[in-house]
MITIRO-551150 format. One record per residue (C-alpha): residue number from 0; z, x, y; residue in three letters. Coordinates in nm, 2 decimals. Layout:
MITIRO-551150
<node k="NUM" c3="Z" c1="X" c2="Y" r="Ala"/>
...
***
This chain:
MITIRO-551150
<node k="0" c3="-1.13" c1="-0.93" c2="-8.56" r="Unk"/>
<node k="1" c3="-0.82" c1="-0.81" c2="-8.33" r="Unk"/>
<node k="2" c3="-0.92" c1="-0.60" c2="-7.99" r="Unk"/>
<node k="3" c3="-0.70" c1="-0.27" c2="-8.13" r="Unk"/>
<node k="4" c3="-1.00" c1="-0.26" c2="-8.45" r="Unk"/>
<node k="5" c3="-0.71" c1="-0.18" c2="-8.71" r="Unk"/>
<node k="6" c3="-0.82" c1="-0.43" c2="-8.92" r="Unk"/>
<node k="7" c3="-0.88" c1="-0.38" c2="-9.30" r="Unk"/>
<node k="8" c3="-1.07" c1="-0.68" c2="-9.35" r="Unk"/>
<node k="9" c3="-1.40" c1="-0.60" c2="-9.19" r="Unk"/>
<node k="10" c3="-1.68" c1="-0.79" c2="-9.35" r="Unk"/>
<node k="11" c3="-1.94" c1="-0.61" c2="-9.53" r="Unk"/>
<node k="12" c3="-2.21" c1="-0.63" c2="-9.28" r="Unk"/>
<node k="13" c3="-1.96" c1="-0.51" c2="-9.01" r="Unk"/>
<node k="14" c3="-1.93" c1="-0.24" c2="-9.19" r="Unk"/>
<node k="15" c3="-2.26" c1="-0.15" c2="-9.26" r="Unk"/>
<node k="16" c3="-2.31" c1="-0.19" c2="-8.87" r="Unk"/>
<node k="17" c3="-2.04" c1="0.07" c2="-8.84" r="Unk"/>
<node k="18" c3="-2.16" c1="0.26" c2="-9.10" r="Unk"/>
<node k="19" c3="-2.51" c1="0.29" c2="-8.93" r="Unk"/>
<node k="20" c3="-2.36" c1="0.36" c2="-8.58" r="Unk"/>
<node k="21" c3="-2.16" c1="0.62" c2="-8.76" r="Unk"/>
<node k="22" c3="-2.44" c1="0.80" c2="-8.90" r="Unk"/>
<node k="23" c3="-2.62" c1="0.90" c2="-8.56" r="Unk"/>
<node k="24" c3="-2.97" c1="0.75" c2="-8.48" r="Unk"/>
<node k="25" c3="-2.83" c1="0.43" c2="-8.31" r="Unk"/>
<node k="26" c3="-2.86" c1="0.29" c2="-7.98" r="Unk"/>
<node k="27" c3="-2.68" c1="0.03" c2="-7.74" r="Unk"/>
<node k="28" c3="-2.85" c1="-0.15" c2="-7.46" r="Unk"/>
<node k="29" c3="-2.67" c1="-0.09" c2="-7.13" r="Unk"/>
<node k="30" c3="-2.58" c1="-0.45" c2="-7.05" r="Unk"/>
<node k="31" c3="-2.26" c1="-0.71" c2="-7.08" r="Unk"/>
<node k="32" c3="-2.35" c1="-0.82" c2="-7.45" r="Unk"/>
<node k="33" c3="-2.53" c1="-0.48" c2="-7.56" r="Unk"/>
<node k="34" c3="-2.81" c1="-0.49" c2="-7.83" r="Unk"/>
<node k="35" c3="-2.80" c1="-0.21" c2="-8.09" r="Unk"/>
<node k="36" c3="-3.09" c1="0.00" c2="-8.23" r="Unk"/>
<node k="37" c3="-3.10" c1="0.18" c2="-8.53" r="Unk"/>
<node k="38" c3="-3.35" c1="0.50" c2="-8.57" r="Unk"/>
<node k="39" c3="-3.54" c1="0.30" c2="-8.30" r="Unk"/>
<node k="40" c3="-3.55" c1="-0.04" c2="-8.45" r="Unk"/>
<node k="41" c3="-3.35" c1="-0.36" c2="-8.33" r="Unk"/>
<node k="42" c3="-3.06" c1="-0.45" c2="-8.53" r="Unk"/>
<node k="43" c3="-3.13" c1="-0.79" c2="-8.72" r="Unk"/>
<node k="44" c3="-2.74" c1="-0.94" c2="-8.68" r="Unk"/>
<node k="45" c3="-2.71" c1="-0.87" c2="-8.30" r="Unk"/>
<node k="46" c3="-2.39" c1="-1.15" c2="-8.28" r="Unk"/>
<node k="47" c3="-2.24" c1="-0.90" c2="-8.53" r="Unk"/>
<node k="48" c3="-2.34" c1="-0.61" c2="-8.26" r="Unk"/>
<node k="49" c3="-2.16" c1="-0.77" c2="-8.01" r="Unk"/>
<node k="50" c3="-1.84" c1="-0.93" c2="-8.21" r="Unk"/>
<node k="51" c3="-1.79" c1="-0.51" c2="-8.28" r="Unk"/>
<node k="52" c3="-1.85" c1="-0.37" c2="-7.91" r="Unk"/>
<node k="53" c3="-1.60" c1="-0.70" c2="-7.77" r="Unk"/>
<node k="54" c3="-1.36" c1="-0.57" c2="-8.03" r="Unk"/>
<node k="55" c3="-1.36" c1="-0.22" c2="-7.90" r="Unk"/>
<node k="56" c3="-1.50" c1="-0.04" c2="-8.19" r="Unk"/>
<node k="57" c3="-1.89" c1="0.08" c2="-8.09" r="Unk"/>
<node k="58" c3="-1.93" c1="0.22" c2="-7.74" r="Unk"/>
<node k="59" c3="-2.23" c1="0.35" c2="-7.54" r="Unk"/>
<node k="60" c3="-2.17" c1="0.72" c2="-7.57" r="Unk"/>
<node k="61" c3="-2.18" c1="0.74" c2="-7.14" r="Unk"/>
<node k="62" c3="-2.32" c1="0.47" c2="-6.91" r="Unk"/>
<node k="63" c3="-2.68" c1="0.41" c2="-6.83" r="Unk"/>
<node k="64" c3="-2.90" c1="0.21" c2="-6.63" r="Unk"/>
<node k="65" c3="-2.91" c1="-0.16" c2="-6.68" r="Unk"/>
<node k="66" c3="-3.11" c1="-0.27" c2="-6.97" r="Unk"/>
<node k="67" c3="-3.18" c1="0.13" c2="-7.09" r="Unk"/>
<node k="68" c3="-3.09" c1="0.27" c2="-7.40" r="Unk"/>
<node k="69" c3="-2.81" c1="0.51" c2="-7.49" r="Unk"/>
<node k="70" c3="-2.65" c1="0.67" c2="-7.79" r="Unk"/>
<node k="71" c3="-2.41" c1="0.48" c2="-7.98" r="Unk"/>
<node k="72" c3="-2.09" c1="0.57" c2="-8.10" r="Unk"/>
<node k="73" c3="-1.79" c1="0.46" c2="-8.28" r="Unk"/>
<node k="74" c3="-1.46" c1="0.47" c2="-8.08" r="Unk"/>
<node k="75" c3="-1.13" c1="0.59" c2="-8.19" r="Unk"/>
<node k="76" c3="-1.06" c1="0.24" c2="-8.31" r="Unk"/>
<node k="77" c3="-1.39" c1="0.19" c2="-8.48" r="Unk"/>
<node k="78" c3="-1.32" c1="0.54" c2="-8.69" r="Unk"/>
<node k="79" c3="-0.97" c1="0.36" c2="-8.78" r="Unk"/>
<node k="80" c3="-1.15" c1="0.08" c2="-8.90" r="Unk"/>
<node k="81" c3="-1.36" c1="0.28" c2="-9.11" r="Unk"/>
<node k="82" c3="-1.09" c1="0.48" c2="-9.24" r="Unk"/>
<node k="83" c3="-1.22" c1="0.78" c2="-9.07" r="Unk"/>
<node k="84" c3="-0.94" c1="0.83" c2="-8.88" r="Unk"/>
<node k="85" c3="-0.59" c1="0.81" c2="-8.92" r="Unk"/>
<node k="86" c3="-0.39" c1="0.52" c2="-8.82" r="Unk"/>
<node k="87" c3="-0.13" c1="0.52" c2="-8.51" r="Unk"/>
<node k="88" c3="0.24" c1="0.54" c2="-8.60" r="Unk"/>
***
């Protein structure tokens, strides 16, 4: 998966991930390899959780304390990936 998330070929749990984060009701851990919640439950694939937030396309939506929880959202590149946004020129 490249860092700039404009690739089409996201898997399909990826995008569910995505998908999820996209939909409101998710949560990342504040930490180095964040752990996502969903509607207040932990994410089963958490290696797919952090494969996304390396590549730049989840985000905490503003910092927090160590270990705390904070809203997740999908970044610029994360829309693009989802086809929510449009591609750079």
């Amino acid at each position: 998966m490249p860092q700039d998330g404009n690739d089409p070929e996201l898997n399909h749990r990826e995008r569910a991930t995505l998908l999820a984060v996209a939909q409101g009701g998710a949560e990342l851990t504040c930490s180095c390899e964040p752990d996502l919640f969903v509607d207040g439950l932990a994410c089963c694939d958490q290696t797919t959780v952090h494969r996304l937030a390396r590549a730049g396309l989840i985000a905490p939506a503003h910092p927090g304390t160590p270990g705390g929880r904070v809203p997740a959202v999908l970044t610029d590149a994360g829309k693009r990936a989802l086809g929510t946004l449009p591609a750079l020129a």
